[in-house]
N, C-alpha and C positions, 0 to 999 in steps of 0.2 A: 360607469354604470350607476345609475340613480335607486340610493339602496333599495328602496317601495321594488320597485318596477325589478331590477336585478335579483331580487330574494323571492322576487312570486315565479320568475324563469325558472329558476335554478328548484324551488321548492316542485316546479309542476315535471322537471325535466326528473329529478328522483323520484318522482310520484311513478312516473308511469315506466321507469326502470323497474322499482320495485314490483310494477304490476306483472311483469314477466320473469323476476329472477327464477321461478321455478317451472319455468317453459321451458321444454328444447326440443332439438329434433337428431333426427340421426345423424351419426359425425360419416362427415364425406370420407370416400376414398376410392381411388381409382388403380385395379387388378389389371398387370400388363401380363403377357407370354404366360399363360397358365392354358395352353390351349390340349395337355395332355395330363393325364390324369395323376404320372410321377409330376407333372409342375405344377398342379394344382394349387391355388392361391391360397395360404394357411391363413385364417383370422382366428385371430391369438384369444379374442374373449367373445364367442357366440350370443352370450346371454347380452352385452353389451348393444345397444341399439345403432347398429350402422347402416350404411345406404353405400352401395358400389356401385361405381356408373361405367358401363364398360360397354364393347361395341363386339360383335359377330361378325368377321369381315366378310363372311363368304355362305352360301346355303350348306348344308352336311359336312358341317365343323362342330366341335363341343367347345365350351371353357369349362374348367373343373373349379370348384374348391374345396375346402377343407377344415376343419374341425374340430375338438373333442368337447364330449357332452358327459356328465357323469348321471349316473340312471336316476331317474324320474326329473328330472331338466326339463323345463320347458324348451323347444325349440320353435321357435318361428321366425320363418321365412315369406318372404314375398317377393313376385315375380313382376316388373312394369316395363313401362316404354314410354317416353315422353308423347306428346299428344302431337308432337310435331313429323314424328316418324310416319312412315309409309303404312298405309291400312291394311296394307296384305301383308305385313312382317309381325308375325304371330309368335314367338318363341314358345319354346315349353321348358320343363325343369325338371327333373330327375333327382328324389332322394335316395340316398343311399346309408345304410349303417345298422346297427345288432337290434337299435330299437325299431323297424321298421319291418311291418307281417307283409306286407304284399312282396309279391313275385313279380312283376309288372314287366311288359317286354317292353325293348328299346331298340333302336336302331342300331347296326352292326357299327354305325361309325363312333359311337357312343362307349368309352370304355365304361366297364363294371367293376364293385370291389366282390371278390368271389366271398361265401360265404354268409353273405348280410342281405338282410332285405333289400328292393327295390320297387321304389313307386313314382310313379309316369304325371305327372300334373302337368294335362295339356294347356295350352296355353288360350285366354280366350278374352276380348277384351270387356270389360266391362260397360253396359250401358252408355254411361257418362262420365267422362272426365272427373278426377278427382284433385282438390286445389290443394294444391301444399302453401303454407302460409310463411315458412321460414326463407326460402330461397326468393323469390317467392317462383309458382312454377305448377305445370298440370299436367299430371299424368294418368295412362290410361293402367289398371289393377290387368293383370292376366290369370296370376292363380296363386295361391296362399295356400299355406298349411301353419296349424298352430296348437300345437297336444304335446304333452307329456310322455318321454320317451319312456319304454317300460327297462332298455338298458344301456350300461353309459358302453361309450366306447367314442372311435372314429367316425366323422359322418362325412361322409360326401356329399357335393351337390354339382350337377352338370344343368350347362344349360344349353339348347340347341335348334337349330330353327333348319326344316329340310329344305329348301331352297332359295333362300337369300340371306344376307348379311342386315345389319343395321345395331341403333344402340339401344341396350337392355339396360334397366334398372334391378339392382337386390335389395330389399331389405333385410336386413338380419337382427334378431335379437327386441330386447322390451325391455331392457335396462336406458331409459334416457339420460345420459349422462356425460360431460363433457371433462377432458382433462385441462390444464388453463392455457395451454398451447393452442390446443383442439379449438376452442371458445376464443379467442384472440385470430385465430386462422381465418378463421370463419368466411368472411368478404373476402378472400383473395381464393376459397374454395367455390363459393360461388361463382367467380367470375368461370372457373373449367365447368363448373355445371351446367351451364347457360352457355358453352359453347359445345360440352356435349349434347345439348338439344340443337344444334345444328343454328347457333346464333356468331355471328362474327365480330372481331373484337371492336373493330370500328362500330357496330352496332350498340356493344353492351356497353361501351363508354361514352355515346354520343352524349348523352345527359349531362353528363361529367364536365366533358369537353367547351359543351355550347354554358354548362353554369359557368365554368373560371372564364373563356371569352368575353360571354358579358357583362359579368363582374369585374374583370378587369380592361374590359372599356369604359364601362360606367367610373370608375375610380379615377383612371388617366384624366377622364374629363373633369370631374370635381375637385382633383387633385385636394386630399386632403392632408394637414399638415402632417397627420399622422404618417404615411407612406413613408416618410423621409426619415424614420427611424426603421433598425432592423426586427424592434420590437413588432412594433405597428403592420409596416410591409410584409413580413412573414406569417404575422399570427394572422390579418386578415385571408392573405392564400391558404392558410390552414383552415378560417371559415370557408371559404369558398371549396375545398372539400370537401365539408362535411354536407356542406346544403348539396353539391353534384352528387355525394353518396345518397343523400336523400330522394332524389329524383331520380335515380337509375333504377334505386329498389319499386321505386313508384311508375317507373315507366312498365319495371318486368309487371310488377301486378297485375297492370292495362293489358298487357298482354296476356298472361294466364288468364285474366277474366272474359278475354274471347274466346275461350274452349270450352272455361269450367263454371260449372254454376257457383256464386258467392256462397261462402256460410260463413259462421262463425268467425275462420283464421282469416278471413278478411280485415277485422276489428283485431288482430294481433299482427297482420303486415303494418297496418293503419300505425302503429304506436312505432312497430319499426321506422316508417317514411319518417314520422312526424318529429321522433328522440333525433334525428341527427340534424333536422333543419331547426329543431331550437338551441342545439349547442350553438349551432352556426349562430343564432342571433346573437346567442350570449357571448361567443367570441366578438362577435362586430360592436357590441357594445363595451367590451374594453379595450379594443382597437380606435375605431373609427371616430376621428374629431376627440381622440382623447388628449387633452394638453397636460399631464401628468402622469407617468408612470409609476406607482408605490409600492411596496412590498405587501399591499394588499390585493394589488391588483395582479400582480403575479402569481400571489397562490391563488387565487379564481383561474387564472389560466391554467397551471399545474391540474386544477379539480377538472377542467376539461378536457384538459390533453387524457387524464386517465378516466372520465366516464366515456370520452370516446372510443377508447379502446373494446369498452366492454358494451359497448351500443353499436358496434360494427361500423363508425362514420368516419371516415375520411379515408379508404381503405388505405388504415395504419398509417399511412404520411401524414395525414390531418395530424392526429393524436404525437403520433412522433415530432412534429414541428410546434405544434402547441404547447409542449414538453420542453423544446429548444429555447425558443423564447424565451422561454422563462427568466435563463441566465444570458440574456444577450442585452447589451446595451441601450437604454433609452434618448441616447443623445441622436442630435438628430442629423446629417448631412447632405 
C-alpha cells in the first residue's frame, strides 16, 4: 500500500464509521409458537428498541406477547408488514394491561387478560411505504401506539388478522441500543429479514455470488504472484467479501426504493454500501502484486478484519479471514 494513498483510505473509511457510531436501529428477533396467550412471547426489556418479524399462518388465529412495564413507562409499540405482502392482509393489534382505560371488544378467538384494560388498534396501512435504511427495506406503518402508561404491571399484546395468514412486523420500545453480540449479528440477521419479506436465499446472495465469480476469474487470469501465498490468496477472498457484502446491501436498497420514496436514510444506507467496498480496496491493496509481506502490513490487516466486523462487511468470514491471515505464512508455493 503506498503510504499517501493507504492513509487517505483508511482516514476516509473511519471518517464515515464515525459518522454513524451513534446510529442504530432495532435489534432483530424472530417469536415462534406463541400462538396462545399462556405461550405468549416474553421480551425481557420493552423499553429496549426491538423489531419482531413473525408470520400469521392462517385468518382467525392470535400471536400473543408479553411484558412488564413499571408505572408511568413509556410504551410504544408499532404494528407493519413488509410492502411485499399481499394488500388485502391487514392485521390488527390488541393492547392489553393495568395502564390501559379502554374496554375495546375483540373477537372470541382472541384471548384476554381479565381484569385490565383492553384496546383494539385496527390495522390500516399507511399511505406510502416507509424506507428503513438499516436493513435496508420498506414497509407499510398499520397502527402505533405511544404514551405513558398511568400503571406498571403486565402488558399484553395480541395480534390478529380475521381471514388470512401472512408476515407481520413489531416494533417495540425507544431505547436504541445494541449489545456487541447483537451489533456483530447484524448481517447474518438481515439475511432472515429479507427472507421473511418473501426473498429467496439464491436471490439475497446473487451479489455476493456473481462478486467472488468474477473476481476470481479476473485473478485466475492475471494470476498474480501474490495468490501463491496463503497470505495473499486468502486475505484477497476475504476482499472479495467485503465488496459482495457491499453490493447485496446495495442491490436490497434498488429494491426498497421501488416501493418507497428516498429520504434521508438513503444517505446512511449510502455509507453502509460504500464502508465495506472501501475495506475491500484497502484489503486488495495489501494483497494484490504485493511482493513483501511485514509486520506492518499485518496489523493493517488485523485493523480491517476488526473495522469489518463493526461495518457489517463480509458477513463475518471476510472479517474472520482477514484476522487469519494475519498469522499465516508469506512464503509462497
Amino acid at each position: 500500500m503506498k503510504p499517501r494513498n493507504g492513509h487517505l483510505l483508511f482516514f476516509v473509511i473511519i471518517l464515515l464509521m464515525f459518522s454513524v457510531r451513534n446510529v442504530f436501529a432495532h435489534a432483530p428477533d424472530k417469536p415462534t409458537d406463541n400462538e396462545s396467550l399462556a405461550a405468549a412471547y416474553a421480551i425481557s426489556d420493552p423499553t429496549k428498541s426491538w423489531a419482531l418479524y413473525a408470520e400469521l399462518h392462517e385468518g382467525g388465529e392470535a400471536q400473543y406477547y408479553k411484558f412488564d412495564l413499571p408505572q408511568n413507562e413509556r410504551l410504544l409499540v408499532q404494528l407493519f408488514v413488509p410492502t411485499s405482502e399481499k394488500s388485502s392482509f391487514v392485521p390488527n393489534l390488541v393492547v392489553m394491561g393495568p395502564g390501559i382505560t379502554s374496554q375495546d371488544a375483540v373477537p372470541e378467538y382472541v384471548e384476554t387478560v381479565e381484569a385490565v384494560g383492553i384496546m383494539l388498534l385496527e390495522g390500516q396501512r399507511s399511505s406510502s411505504p416507509t424506507y428503513e435504511p438499516f436493513t435496508p427495506s420498506s414497509f407499510y406503518e398499520l397502527a402505533s401506539l405511544d404514551q405513558e402508561v398511568s400503571a406498571g404491571g403486565t402488558y399484553h399484546l395480541a395480534v390478529y388478522e380475521p381471514s388470512q395468514g401472512g408476515h407481520y412486523g413489531l416494533a417495540i420500545g425507544y431505547k436504541e441500543q445494541f449489545g456487541l453480540d447483537e451489533f456483530i449479528r447484524i448481517p447474518i440477521d438481515v439475511i432472515g429479514i429479507h427472507q421473511w419479506e418473501g426473498q429467496s436465499l439464491l436471490f439475497i446472495f446473487a451479489p455476493l455470488i456473481l462478486t467472488l465469480v468474477i473476481g476470481l476469474a479476473i485473478l485466475v487470469l492475471k494470476r498474480p504472484a501474490t495468490l501463491r501465498t496463503l497470505f495473499g490468496g486468502i486475505g484477497v477472498f476475504a476482499g472479495l467479501l467485503y465488496l459482495g457484502s457491499g453490493f447485496m446491501t446495495l442491490t436490497q436498497t434498488i429494491l426498497a426504493l421501488t416501493t418507497a420514496n428516498p429520504d434521508l436514510g438513503v444517505v446512511l444506507t449510502a455509507i453502509f454500501v460504500l464502508i465495506p467496498i472501501l475495506l475491500a480496496l484497502a484489503i486488495f491493496r495489501l494483497t494484490i502484486h504485493r511482493k513483501q509481506i511485514t509486520a506492518r502490513t499485518r496489523v493493517f490487516m488485523a485493523v480491517l478484519g476488526v473495522l469489518g466486523l463493526f461495518a457489517w462487511a463480509g458477513l463475518l468470514i471476510g472479517p474472520a479471514l482477514a484476522l487469519i491471515v494475519c498469522f499465516l505464512p508469506s512464503r509462497r508455493f
